[in-house]
N, CA, C and O atoms as a Tripos MOL2 file, in Angstrom:
@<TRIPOS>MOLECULE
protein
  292   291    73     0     0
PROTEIN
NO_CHARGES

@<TRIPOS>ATOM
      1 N           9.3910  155.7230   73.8470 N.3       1 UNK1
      2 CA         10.3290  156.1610   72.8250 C.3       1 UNK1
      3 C          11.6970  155.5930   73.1590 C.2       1 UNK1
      4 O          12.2620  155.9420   74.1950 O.2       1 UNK1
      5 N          12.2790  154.6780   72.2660 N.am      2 UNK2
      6 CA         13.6850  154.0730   72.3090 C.3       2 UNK2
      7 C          14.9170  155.2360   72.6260 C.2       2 UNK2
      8 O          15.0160  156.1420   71.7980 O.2       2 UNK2
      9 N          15.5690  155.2350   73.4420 N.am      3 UNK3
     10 CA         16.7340  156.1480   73.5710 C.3       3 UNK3
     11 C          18.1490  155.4360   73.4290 C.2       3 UNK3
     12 O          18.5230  154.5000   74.1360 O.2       3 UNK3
     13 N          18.9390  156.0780   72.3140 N.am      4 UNK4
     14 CA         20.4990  155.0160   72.1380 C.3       4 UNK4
     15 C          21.3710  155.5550   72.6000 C.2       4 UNK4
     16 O          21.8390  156.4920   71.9530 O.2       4 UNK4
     17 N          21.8850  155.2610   73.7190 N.am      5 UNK5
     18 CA         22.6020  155.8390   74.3840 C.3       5 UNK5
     19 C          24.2240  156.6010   73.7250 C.2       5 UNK5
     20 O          24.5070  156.9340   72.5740 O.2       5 UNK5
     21 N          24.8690  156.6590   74.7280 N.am      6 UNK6
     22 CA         25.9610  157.3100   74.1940 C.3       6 UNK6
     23 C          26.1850  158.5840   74.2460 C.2       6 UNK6
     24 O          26.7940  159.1670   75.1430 O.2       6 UNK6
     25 N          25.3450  159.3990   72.5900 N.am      7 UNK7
     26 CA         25.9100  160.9010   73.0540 C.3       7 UNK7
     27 C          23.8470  161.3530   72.6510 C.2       7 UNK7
     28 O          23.2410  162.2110   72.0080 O.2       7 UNK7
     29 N          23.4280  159.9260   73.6650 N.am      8 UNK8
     30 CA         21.7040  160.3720   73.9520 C.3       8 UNK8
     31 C          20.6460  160.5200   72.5410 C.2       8 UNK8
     32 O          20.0060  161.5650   72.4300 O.2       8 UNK8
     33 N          20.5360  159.6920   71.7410 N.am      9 UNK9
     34 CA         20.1530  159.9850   70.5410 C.3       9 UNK9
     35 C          18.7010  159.5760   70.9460 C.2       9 UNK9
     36 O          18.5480  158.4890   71.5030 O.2       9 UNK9
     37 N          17.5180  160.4590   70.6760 N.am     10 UNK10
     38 CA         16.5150  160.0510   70.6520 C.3      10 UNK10
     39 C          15.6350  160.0270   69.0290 C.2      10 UNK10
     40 O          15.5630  160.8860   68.1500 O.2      10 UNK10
     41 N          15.0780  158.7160   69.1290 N.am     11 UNK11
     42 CA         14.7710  158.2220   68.5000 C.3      11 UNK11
     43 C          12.8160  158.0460   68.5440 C.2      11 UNK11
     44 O          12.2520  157.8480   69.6190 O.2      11 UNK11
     45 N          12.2020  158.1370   67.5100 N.am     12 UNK12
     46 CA         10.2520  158.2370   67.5740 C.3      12 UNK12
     47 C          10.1960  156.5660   67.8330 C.2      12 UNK12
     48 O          10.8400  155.6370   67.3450 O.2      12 UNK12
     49 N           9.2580  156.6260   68.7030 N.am     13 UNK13
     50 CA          8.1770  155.1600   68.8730 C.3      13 UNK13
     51 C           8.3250  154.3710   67.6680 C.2      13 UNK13
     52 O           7.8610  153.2410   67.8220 O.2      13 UNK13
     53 N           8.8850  154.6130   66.3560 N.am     14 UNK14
     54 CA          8.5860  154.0360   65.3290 C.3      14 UNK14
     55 C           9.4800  152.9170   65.2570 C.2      14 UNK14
     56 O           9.2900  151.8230   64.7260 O.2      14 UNK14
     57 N          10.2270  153.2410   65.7120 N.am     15 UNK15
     58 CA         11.8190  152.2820   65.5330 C.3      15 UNK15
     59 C          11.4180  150.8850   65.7410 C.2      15 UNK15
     60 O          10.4130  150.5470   66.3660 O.2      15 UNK15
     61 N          12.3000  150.0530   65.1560 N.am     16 UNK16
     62 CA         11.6610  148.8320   64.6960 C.3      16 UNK16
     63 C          12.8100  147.5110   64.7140 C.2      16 UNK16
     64 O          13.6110  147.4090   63.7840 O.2      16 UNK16
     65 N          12.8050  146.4500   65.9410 N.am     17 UNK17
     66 CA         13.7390  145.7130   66.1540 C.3      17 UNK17
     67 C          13.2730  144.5980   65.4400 C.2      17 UNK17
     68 O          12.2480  144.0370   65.8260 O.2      17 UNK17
     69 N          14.0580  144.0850   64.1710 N.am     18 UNK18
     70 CA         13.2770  142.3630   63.9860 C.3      18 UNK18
     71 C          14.8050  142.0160   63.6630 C.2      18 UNK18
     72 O          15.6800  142.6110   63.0360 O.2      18 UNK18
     73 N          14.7420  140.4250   64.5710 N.am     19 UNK19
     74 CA         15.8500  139.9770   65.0940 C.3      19 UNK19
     75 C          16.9530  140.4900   65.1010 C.2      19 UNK19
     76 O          16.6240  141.3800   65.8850 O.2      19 UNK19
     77 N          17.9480  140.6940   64.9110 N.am     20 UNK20
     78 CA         19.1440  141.8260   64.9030 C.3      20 UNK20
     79 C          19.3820  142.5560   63.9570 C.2      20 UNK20
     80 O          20.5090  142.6830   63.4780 O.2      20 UNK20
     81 N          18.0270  143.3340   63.4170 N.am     21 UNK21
     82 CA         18.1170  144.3530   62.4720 C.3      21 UNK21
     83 C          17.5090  145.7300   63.3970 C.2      21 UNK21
     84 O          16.3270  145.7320   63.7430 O.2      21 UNK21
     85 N          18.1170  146.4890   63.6320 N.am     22 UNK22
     86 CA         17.1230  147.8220   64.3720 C.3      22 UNK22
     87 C          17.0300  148.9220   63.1470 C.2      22 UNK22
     88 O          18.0330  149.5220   62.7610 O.2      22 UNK22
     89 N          15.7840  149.1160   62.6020 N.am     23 UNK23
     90 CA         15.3170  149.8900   61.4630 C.3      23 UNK23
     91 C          15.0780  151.4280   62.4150 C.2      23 UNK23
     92 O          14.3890  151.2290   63.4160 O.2      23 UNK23
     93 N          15.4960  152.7390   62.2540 N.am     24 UNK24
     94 CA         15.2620  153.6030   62.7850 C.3      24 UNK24
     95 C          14.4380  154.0290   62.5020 C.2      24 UNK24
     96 O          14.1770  153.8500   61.3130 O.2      24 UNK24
     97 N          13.3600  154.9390   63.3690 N.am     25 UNK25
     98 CA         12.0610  155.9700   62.3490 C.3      25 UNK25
     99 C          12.5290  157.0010   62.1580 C.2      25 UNK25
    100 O          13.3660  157.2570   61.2920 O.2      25 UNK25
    101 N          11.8870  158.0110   63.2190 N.am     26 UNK26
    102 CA         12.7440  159.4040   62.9820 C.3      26 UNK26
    103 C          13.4870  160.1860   64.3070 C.2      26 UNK26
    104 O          13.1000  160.5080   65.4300 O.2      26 UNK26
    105 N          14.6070  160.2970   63.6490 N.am     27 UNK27
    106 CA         15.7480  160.6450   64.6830 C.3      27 UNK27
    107 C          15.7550  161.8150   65.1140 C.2      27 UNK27
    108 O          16.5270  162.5760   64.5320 O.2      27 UNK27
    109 N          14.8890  162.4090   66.3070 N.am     28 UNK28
    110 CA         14.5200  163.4880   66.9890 C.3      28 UNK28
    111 C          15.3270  164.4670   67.5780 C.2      28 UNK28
    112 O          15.0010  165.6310   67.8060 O.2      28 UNK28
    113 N          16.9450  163.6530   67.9310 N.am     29 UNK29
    114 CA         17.9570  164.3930   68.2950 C.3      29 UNK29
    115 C          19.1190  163.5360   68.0000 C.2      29 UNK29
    116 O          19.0340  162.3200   67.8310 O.2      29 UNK29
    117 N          20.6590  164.5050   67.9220 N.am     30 UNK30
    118 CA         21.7830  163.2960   68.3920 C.3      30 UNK30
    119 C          22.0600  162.4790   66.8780 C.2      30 UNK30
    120 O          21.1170  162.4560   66.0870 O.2      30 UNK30
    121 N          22.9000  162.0500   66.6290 N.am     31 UNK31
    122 CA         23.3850  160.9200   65.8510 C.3      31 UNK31
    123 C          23.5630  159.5740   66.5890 C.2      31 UNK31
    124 O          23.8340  159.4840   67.7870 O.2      31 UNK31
    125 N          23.3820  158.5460   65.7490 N.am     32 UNK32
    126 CA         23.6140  157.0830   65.8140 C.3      32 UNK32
    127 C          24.9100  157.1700   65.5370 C.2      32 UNK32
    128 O          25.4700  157.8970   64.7170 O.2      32 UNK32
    129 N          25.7210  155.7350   66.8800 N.am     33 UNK33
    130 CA         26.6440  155.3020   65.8910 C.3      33 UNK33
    131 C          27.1690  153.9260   66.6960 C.2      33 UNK33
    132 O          26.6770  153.7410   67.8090 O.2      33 UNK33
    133 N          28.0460  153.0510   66.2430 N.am     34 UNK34
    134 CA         28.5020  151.9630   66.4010 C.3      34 UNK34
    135 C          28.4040  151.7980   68.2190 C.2      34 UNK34
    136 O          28.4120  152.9220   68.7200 O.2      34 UNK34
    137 N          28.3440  151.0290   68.9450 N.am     35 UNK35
    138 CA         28.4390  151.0010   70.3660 C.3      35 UNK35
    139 C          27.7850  151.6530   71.0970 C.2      35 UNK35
    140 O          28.3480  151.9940   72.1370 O.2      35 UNK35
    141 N          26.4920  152.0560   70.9040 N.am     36 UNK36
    142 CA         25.8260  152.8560   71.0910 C.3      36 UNK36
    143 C          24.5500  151.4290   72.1360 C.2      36 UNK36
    144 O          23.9850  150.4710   71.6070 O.2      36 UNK36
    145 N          24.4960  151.7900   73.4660 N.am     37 UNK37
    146 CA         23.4270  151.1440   73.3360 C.3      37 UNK37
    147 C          21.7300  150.9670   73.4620 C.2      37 UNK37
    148 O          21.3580  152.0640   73.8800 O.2      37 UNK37
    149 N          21.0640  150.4810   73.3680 N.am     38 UNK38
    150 CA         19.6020  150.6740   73.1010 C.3      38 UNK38
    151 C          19.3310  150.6700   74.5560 C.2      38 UNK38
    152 O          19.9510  150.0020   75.3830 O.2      38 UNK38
    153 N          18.2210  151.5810   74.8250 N.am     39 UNK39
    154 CA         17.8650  151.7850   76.5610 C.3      39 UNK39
    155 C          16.0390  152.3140   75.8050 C.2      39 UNK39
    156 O          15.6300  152.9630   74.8420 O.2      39 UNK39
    157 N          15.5730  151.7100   76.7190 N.am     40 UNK40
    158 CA         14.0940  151.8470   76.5790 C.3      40 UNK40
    159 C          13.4240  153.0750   77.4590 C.2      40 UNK40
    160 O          13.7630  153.1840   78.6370 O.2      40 UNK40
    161 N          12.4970  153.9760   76.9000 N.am     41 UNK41
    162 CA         11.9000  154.8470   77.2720 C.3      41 UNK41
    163 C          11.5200  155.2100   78.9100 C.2      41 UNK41
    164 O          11.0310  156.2530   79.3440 O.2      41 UNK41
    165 N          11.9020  154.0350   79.6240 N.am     42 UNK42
    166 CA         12.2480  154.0460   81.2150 C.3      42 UNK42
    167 C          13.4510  153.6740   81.7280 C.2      42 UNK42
    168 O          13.6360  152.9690   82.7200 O.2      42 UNK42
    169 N          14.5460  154.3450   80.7700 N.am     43 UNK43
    170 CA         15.5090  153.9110   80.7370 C.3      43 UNK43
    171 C          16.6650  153.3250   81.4340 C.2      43 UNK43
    172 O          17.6630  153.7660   82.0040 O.2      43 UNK43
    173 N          15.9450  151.6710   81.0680 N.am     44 UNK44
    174 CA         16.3120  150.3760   81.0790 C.3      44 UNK44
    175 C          17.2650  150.0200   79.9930 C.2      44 UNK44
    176 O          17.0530  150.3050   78.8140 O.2      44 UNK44
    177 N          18.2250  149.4460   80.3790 N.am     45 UNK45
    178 CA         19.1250  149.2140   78.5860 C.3      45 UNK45
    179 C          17.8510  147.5560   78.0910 C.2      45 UNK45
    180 O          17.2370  146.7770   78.8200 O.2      45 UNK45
    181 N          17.9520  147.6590   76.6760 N.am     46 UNK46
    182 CA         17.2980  146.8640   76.7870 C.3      46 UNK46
    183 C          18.0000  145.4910   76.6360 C.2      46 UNK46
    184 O          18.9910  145.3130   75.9270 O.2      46 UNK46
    185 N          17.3980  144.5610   77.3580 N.am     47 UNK47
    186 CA         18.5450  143.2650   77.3460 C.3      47 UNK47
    187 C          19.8050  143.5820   77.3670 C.2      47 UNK47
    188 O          20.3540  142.4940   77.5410 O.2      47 UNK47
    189 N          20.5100  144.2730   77.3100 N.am     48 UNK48
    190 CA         22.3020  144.5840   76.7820 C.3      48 UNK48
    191 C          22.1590  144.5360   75.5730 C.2      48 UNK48
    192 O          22.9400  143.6710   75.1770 O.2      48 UNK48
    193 N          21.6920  144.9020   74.8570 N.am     49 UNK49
    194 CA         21.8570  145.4880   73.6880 C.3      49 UNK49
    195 C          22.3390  146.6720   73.1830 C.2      49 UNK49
    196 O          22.0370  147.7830   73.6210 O.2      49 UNK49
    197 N          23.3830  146.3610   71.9000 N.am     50 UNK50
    198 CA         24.4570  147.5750   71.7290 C.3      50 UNK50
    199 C          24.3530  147.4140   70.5790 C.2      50 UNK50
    200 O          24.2300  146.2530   70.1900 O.2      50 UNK50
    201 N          24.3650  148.9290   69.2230 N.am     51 UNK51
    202 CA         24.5530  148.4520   68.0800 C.3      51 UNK51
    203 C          26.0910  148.1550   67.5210 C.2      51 UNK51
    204 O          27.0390  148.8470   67.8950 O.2      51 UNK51
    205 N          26.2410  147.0190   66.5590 N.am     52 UNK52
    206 CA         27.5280  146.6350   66.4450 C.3      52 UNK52
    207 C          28.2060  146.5630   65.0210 C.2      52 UNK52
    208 O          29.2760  146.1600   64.5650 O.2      52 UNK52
    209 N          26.7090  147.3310   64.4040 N.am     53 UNK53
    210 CA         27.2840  147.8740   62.8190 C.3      53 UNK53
    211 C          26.8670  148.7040   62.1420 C.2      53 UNK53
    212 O          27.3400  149.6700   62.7420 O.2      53 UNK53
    213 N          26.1380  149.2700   61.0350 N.am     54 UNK54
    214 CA         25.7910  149.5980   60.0670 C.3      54 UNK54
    215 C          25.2900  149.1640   59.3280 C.2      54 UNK54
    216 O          26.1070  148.2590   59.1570 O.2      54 UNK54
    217 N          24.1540  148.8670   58.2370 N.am     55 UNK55
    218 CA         23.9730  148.6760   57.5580 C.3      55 UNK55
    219 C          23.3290  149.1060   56.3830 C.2      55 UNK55
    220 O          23.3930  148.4490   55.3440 O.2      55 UNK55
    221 N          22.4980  150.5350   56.5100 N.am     56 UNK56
    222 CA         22.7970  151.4580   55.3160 C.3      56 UNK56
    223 C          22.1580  152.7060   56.0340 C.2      56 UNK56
    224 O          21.2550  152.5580   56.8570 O.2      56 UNK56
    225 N          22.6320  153.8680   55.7110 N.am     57 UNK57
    226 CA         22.1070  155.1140   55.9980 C.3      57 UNK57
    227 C          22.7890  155.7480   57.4620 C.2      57 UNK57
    228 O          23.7500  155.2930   58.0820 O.2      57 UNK57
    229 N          22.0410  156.8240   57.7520 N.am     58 UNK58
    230 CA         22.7690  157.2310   59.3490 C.3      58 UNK58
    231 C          22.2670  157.9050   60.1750 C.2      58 UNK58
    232 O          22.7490  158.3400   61.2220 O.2      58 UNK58
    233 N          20.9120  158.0680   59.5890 N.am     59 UNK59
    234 CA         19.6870  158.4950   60.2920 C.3      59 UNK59
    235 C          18.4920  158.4650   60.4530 C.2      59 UNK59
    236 O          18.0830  157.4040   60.9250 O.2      59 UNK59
    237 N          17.5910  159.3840   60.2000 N.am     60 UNK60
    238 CA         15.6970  158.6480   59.8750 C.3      60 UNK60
    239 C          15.9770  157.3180   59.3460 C.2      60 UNK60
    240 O          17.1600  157.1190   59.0710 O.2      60 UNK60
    241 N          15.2540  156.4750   59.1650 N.am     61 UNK61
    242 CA         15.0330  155.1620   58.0210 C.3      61 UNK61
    243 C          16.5540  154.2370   57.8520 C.2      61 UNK61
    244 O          16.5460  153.2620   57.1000 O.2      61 UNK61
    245 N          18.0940  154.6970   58.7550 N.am     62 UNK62
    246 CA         18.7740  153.9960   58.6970 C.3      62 UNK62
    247 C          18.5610  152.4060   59.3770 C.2      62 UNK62
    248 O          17.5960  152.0380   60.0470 O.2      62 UNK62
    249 N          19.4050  151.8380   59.1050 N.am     63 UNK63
    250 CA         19.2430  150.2980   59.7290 C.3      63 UNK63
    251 C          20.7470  149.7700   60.0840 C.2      63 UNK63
    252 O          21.8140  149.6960   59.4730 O.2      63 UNK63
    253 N          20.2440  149.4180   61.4820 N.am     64 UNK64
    254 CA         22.0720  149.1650   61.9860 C.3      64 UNK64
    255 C          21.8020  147.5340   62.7410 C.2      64 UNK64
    256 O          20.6090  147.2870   62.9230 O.2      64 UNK64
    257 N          22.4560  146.8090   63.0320 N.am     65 UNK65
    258 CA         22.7890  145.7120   63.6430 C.3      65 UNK65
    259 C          23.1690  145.6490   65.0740 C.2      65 UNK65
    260 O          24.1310  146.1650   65.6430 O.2      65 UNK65
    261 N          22.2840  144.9630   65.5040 N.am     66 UNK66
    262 CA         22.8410  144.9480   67.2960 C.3      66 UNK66
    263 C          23.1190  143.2470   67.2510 C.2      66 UNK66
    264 O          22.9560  142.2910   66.4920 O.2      66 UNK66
    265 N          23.7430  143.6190   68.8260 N.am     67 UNK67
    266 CA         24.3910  142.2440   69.1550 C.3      67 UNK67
    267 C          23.4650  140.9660   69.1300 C.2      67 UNK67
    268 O          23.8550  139.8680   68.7310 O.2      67 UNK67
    269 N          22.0610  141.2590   69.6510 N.am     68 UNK68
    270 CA         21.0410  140.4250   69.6570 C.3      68 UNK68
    271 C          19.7510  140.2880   69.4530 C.2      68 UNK68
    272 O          19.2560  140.8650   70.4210 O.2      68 UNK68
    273 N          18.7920  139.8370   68.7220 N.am     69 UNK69
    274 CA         17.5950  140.2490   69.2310 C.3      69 UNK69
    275 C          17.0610  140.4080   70.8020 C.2      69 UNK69
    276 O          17.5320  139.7030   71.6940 O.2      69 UNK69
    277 N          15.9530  141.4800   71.0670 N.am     70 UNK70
    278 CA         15.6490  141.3560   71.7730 C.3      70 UNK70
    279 C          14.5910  142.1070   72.0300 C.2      70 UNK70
    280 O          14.4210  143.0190   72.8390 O.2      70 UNK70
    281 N          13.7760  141.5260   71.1040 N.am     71 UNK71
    282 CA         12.4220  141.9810   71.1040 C.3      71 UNK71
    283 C          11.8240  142.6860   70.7040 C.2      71 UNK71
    284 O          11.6990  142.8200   69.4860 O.2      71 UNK71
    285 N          11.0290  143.6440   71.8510 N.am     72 UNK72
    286 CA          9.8840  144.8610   71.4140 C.3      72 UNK72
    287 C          10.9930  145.9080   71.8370 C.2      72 UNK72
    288 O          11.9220  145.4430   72.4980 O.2      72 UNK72
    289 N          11.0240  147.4350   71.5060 N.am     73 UNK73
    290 CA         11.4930  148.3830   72.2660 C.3      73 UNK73
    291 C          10.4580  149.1280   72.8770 C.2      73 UNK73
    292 O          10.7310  150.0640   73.6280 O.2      73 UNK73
@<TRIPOS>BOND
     1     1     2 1
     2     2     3 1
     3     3     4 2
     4     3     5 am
     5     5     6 1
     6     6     7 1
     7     7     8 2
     8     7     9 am
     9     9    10 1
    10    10    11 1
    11    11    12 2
    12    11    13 am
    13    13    14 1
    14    14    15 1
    15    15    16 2
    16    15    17 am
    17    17    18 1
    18    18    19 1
    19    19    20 2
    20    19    21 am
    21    21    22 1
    22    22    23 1
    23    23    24 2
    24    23    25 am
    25    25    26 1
    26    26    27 1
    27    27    28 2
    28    27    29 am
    29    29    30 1
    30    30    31 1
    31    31    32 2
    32    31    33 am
    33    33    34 1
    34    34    35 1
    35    35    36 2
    36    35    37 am
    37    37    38 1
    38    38    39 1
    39    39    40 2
    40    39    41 am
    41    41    42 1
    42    42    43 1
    43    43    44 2
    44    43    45 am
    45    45    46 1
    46    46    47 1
    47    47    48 2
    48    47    49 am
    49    49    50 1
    50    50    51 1
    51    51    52 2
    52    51    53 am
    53    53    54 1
    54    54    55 1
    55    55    56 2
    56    55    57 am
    57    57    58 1
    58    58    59 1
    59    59    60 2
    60    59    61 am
    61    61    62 1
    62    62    63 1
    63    63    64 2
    64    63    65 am
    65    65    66 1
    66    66    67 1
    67    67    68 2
    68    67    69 am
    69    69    70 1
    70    70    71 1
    71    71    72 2
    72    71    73 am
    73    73    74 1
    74    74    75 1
    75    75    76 2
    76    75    77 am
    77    77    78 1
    78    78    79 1
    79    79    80 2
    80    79    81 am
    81    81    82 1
    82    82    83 1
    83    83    84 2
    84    83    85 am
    85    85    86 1
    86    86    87 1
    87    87    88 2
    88    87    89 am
    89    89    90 1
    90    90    91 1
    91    91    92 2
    92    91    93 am
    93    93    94 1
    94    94    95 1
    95    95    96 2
    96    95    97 am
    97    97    98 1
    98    98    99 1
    99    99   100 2
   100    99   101 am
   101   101   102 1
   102   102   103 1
   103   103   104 2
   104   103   105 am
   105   105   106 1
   106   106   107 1
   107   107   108 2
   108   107   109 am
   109   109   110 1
   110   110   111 1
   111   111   112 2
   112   111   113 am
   113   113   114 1
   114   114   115 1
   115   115   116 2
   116   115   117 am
   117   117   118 1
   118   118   119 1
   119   119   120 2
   120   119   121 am
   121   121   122 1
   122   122   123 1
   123   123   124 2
   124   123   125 am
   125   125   126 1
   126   126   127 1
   127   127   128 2
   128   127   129 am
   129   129   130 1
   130   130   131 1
   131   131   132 2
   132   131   133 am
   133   133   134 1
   134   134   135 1
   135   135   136 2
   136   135   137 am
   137   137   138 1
   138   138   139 1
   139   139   140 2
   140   139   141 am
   141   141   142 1
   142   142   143 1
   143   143   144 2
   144   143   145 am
   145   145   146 1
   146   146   147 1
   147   147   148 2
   148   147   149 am
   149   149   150 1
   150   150   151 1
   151   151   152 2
   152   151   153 am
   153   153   154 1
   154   154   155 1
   155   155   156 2
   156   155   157 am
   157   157   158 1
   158   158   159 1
   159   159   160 2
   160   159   161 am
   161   161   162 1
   162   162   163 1
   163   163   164 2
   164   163   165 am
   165   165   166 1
   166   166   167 1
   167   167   168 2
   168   167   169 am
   169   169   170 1
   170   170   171 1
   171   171   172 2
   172   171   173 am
   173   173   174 1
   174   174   175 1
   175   175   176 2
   176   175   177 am
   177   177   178 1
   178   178   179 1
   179   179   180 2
   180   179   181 am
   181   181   182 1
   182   182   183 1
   183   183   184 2
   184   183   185 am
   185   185   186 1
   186   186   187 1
   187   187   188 2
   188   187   189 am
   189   189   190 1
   190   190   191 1
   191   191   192 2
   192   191   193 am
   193   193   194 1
   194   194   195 1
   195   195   196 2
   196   195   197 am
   197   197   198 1
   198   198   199 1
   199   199   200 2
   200   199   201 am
   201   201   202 1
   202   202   203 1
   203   203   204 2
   204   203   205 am
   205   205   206 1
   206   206   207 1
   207   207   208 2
   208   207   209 am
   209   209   210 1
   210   210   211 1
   211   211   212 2
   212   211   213 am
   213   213   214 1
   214   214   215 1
   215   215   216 2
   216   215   217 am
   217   217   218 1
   218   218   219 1
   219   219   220 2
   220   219   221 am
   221   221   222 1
   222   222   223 1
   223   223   224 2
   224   223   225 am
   225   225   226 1
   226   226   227 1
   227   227   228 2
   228   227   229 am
   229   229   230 1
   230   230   231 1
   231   231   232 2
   232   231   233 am
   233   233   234 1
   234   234   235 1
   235   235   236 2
   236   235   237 am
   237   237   238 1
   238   238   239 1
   239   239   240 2
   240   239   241 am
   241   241   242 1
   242   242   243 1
   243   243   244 2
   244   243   245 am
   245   245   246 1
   246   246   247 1
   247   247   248 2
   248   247   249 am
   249   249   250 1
   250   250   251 1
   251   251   252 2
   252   251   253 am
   253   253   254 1
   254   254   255 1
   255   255   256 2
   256   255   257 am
   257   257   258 1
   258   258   259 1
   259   259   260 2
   260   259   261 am
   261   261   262 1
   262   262   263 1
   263   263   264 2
   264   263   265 am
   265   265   266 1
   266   266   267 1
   267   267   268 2
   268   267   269 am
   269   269   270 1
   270   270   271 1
   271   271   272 2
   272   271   273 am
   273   273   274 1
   274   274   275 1
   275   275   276 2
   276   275   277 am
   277   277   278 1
   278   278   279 1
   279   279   280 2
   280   279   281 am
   281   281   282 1
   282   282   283 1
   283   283   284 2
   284   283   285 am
   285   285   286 1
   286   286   287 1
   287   287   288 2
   288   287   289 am
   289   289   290 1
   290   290   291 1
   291   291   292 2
@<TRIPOS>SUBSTRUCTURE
     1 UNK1         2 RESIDUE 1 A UNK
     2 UNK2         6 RESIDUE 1 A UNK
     3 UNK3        10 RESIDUE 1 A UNK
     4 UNK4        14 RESIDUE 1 A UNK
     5 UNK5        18 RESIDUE 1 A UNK
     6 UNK6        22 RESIDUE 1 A UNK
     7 UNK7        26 RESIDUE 1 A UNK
     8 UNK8        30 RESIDUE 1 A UNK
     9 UNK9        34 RESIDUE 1 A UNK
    10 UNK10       38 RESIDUE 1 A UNK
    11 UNK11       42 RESIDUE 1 A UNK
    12 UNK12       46 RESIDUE 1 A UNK
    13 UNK13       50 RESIDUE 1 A UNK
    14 UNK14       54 RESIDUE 1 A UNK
    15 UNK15       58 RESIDUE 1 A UNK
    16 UNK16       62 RESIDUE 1 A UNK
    17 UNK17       66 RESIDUE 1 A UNK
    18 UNK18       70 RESIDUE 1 A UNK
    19 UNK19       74 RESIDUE 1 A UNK
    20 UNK20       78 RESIDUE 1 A UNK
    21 UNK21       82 RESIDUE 1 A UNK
    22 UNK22       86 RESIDUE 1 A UNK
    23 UNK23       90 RESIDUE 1 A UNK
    24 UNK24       94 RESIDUE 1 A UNK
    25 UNK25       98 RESIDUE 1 A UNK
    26 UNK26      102 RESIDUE 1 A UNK
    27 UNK27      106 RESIDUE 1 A UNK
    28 UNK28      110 RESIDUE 1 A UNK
    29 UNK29      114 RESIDUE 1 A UNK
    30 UNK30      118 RESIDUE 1 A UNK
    31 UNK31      122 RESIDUE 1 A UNK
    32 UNK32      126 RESIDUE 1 A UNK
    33 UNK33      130 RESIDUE 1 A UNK
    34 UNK34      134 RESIDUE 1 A UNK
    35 UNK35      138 RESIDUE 1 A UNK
    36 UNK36      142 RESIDUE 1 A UNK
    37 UNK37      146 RESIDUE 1 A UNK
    38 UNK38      150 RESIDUE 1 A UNK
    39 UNK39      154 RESIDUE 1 A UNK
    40 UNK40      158 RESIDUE 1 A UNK
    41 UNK41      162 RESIDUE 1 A UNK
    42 UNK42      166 RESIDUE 1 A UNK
    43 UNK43      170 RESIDUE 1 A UNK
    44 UNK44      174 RESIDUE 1 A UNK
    45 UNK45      178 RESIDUE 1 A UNK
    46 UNK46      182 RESIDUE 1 A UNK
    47 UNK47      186 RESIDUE 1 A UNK
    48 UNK48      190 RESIDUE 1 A UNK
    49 UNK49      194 RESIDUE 1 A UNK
    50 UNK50      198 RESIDUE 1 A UNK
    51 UNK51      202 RESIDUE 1 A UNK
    52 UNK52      206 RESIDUE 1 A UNK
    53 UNK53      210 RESIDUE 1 A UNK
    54 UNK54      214 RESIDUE 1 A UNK
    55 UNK55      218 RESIDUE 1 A UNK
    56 UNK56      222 RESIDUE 1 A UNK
    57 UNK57      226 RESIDUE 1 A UNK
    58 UNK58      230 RESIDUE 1 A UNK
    59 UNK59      234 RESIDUE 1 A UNK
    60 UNK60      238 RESIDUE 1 A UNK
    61 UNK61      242 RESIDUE 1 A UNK
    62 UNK62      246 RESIDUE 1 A UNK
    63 UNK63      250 RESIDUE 1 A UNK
    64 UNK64      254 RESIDUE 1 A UNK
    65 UNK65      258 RESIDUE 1 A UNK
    66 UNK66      262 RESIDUE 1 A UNK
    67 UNK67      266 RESIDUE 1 A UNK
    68 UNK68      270 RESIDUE 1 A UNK
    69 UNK69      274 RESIDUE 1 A UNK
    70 UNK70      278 RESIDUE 1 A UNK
    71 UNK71      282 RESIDUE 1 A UNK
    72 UNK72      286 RESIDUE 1 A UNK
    73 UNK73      290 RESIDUE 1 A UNK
């Protein structure tokens, strides 16, 4: 399960990185928000990855922009 750091937002297995789009599933705790960064379920950040925008919504099913792709979460 993807964890976004910051103020600890956990996030379901569903979440979904394709190239620097991170599609959220369902947001289990915590809010998303800008600078936040992605740390993997053994929490590892993943690659340095941080989200660095918005792009619609702000929770379940939102979709935000990170600095890079980087893969699987």
């Amino acid at each position: 399960m993807p964890v976004i750091s910051g103020n600890l937002v956990s996030v379901s297995n569903t979440a979904n990185l394709t190239s620097t789009t991170l599609t959220i599933g369902t947001v289990t705790s915590g809010s998303i928000a800008i600078g936040q960064a992605i740390i993997s379920a053994t929490n590892a950040i993943v690659g340095g990855t941080y989200i660095v925008a918005n792009i619609s919504g702000s929770g379940s099913g939102s979709t935000w922009q990170v600095n890079q792709s980087s893969g699987t979460l």
